[in-house]
C-alpha positions as CSV (number, residue, x, y, z in Angstrom):
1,X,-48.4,-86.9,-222.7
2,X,-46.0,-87.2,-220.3
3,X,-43.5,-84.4,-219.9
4,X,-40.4,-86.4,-220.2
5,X,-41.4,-88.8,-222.6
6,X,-42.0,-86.1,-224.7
7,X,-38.4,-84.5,-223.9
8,X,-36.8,-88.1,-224.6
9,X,-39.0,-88.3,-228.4
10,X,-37.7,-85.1,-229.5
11,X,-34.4,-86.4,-229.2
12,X,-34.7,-89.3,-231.5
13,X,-34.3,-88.9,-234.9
14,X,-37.4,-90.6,-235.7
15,X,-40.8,-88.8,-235.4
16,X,-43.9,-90.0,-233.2
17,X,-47.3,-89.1,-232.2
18,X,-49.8,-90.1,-229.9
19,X,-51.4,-93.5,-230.6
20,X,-54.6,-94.8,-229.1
21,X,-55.2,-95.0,-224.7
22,X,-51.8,-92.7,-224.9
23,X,-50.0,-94.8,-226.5
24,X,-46.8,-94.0,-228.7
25,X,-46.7,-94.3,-232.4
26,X,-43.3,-93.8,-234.1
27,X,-43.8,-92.6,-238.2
28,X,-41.2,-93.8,-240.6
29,X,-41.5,-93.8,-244.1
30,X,-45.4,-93.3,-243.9
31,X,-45.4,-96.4,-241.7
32,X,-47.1,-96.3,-238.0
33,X,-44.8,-98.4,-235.5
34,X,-46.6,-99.3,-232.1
35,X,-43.3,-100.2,-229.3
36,X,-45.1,-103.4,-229.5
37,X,-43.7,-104.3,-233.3
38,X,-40.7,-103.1,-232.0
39,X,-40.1,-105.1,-229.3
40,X,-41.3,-107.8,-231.2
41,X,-38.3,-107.2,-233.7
42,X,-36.1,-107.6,-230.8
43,X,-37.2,-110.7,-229.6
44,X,-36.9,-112.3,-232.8
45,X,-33.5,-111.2,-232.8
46,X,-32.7,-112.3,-229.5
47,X,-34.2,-115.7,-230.4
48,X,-31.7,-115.6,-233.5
49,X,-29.1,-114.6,-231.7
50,X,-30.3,-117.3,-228.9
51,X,-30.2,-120.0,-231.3
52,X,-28.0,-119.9,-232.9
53,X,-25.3,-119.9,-230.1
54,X,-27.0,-123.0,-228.6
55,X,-27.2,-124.8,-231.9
56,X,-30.9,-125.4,-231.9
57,X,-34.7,-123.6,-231.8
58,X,-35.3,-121.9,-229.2
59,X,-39.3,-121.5,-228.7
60,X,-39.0,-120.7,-224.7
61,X,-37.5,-118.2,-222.6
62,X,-37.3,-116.6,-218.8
63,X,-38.1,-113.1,-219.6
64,X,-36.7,-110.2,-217.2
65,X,-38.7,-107.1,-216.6
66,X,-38.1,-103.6,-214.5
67,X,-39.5,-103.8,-211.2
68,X,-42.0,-101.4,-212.0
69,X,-43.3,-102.6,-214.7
70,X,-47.5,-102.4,-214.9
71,X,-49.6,-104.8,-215.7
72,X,-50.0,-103.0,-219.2
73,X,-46.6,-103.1,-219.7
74,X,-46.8,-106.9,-218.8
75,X,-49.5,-107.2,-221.4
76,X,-47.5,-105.2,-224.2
77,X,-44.5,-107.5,-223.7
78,X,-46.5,-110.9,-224.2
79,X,-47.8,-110.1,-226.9
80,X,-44.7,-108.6,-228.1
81,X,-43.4,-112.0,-227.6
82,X,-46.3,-114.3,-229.0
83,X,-45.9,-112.2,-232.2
84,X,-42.2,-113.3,-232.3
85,X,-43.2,-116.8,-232.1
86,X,-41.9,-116.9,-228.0
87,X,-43.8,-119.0,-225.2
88,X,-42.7,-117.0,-221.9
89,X,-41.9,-119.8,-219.4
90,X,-41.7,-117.5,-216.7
91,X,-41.7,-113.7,-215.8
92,X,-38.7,-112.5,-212.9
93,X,-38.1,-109.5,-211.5
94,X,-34.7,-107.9,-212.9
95,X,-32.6,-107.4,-209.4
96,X,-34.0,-111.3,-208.9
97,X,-32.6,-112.1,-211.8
98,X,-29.5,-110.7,-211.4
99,X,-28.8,-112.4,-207.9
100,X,-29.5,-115.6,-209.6
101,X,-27.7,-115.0,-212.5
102,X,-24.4,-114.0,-210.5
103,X,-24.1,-117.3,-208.4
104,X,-26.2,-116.1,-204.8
105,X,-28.0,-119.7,-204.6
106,X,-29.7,-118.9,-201.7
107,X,-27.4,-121.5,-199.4
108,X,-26.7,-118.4,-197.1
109,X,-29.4,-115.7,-195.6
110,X,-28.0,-112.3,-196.8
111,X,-29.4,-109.0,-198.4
112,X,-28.4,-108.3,-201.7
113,X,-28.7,-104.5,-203.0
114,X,-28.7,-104.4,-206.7
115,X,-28.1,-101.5,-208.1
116,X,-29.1,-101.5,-211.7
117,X,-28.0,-98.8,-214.4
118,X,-29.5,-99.3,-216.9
119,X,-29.1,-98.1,-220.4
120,X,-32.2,-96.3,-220.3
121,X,-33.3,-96.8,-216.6
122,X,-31.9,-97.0,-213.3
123,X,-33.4,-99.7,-210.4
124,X,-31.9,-100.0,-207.3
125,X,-33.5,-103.1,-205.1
126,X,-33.6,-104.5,-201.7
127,X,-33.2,-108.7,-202.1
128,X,-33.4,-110.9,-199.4
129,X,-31.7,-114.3,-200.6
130,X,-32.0,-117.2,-198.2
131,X,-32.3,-121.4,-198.2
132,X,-33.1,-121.0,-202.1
133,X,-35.6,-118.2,-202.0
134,X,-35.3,-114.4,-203.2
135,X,-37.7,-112.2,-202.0
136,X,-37.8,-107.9,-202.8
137,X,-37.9,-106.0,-199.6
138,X,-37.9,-103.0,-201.5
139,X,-37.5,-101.0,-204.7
140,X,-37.3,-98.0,-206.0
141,X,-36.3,-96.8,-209.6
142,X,-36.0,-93.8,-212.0
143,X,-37.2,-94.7,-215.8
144,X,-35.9,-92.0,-217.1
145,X,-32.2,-91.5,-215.8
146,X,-29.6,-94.4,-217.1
147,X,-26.7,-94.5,-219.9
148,X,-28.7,-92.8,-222.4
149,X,-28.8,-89.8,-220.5
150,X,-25.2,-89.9,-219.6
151,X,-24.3,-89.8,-223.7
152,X,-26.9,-87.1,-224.2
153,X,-25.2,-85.5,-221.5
154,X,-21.7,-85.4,-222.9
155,X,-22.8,-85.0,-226.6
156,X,-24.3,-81.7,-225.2
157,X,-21.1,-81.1,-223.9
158,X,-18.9,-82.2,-227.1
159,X,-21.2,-79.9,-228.9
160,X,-21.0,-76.6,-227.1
161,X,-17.4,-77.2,-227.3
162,X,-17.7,-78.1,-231.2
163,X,-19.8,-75.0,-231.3
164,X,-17.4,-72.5,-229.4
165,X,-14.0,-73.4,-231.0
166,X,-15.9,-73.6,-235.1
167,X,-19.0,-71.3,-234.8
168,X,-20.8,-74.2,-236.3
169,X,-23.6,-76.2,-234.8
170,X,-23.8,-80.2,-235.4
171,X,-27.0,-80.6,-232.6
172,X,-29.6,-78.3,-235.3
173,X,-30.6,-81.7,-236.8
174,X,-32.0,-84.4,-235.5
175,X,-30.1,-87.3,-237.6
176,X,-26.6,-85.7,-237.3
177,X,-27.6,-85.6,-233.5
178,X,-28.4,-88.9,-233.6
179,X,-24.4,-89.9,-235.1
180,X,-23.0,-87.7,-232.3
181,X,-24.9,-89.9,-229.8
182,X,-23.7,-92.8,-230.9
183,X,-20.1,-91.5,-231.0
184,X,-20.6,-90.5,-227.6
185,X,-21.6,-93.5,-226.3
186,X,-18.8,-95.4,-228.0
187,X,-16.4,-92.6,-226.0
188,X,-18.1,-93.3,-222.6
189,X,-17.3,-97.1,-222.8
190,X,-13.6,-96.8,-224.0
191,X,-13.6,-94.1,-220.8
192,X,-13.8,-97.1,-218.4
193,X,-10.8,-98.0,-219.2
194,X,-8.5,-94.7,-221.1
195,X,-8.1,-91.4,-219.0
196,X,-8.7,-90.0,-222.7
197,X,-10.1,-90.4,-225.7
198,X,-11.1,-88.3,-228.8
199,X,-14.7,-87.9,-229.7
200,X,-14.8,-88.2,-233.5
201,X,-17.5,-87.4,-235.9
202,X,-16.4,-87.2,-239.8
203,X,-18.6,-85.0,-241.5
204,X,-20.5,-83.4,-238.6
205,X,-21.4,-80.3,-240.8
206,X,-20.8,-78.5,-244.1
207,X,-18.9,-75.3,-244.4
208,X,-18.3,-74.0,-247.7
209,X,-19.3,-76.9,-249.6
210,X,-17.0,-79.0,-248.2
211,X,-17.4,-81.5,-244.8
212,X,-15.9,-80.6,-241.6
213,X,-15.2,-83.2,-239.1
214,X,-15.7,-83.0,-235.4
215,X,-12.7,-84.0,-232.9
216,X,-13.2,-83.5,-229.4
217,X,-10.5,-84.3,-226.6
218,X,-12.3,-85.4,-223.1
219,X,-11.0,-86.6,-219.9
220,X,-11.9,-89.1,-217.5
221,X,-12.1,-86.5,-215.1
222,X,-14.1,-84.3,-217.3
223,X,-16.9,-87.0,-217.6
224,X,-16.8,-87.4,-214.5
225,X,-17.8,-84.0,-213.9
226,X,-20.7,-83.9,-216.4
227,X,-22.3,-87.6,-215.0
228,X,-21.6,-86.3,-211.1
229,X,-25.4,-85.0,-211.0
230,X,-27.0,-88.2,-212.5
231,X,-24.9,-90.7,-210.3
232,X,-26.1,-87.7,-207.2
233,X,-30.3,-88.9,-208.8
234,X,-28.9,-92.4,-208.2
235,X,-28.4,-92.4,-204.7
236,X,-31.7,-90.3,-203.9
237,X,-32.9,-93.7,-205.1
238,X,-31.2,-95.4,-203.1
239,X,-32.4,-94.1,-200.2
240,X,-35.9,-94.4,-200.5
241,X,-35.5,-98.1,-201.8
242,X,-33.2,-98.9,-198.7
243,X,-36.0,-96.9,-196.5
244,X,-39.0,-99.1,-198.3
245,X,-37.2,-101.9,-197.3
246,X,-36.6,-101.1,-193.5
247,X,-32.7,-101.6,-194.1
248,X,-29.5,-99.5,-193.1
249,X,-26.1,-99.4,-195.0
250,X,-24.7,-102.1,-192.2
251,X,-27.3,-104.6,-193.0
252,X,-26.5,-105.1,-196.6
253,X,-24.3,-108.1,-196.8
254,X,-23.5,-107.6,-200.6
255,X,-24.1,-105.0,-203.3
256,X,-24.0,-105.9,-206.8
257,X,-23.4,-103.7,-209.6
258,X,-25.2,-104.2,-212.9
259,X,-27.4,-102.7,-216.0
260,X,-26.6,-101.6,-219.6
């Protein structure tokens, strides 16, 4: 029932309803999916993945979870994971596990702020590592800004251009806005690194009977532009997490850079 779940549901191209306690069900093919089987999926594909890069089974695993998760949430993931056949040895905090994870053993006293974008939410943290113990002084977090919004962003943007230059309209449907999202996401990584690139979509509509493929030229600079007002969210976070955590810009020591 919430307002911006609802906004982020209509966007996928697969179609939902309301599930017992407010949960969400997604519909495909007759089928009713609960997120539950689909994070099970993922895990066994992580524990695939996991496996088969290490050359043996892997029944165990540290498992990493937003800072705000609920204890609902908590419960959905374990038994997301006992479905996939996973014993959780242990349960960290994301921004923890990120300090671990990027060598801070704790040998010197310092505050760590992690600022997290994540593919589909953003988590900005507080962590105080010291003589081998991370504590969170404070947290804050948006869970519905991250990179998902920043492609929905410029496929709106690739679209009203698409639209304006053609006449024609490629975001009417739900799957062919679906490929444009993917496109666009594929355009924001290669971004990090070309001033340029081409947003390509063969066969974004029909005209005449025939296929017409979208090509859209952006900049760098123009992408900029479009994600200036979510990276502007970001740092309203920041605040309040820095605030929560009694901490000023001078008494970070490090700030580390991470998410999806």
């Amino acid at each position: 029932s919430d307002l911006r779940a609802q906004q982020a549901l209509r966007s996928m191209s697969v179609h939902s309803k309301a599930g017992p306690d407010d949960s969400i069900l997604f519909v495909i093919d007759d089928m009713e999916i609960t997120v539950v089987d689909v994070a099970a999926r993922l895990f066994d594909h992580l524990l695939e993945m996991s496996s088969r890069w290490i050359g043996s089974d892997v029944t165990s695993a540290v498992v990493t979870i937003p800072v705000d998760f609920d204890a609902a949430a908590k419960r959905e993931l374990e038994l997301a994971a006992k479905r996939a056949g996973l014993s959780i040895a242990a349960i960290v905090a994301e921004p923890v596990a990120a300090v671990m994870g990027c060598g801070f053993t704790g040998a010197d006293e310092q505050v760590v702020a992690v600022y997290d974008f994540g593919g589909g939410t953003f988590d900005v943290s507080m962590v105080k590592v010291g003589y081998d113990r991370f504590s969170i002084l404070g947290s804050a977090g948006d869970r519905w800004l991250g990179g998902a919004n920043l492609d929905d962003i410029l496929a709106q943007h690739v679209a009203e251009v698409f639209h304006s230059t053609t006449g024609m309209s490629v975001d009417s449907r739900r799957d062919q806005y679906q490929r444009l999202l993917f496109t666009c996401e594929e355009a924001k990584r290669w971004l990090s690194t070309l001033e340029k690139v081409d947003v390509i979509l063969p066969a974004a509509t029909i005209r005449n009977d025939e296929s017409v493929t979208l090509r859209v030229p952006v900049s760098r600079d123009r992408f900029s532009d479009l994600a200036r007002d979510s990276v502007a969210a970001s740092l309203e976070v920041c605040s309040r997490a820095a605030e929560e955590a009694g901490v000023t810009p001078k008494s970070i020591d490090s700030l580390l850079i991470t998410g999806g």
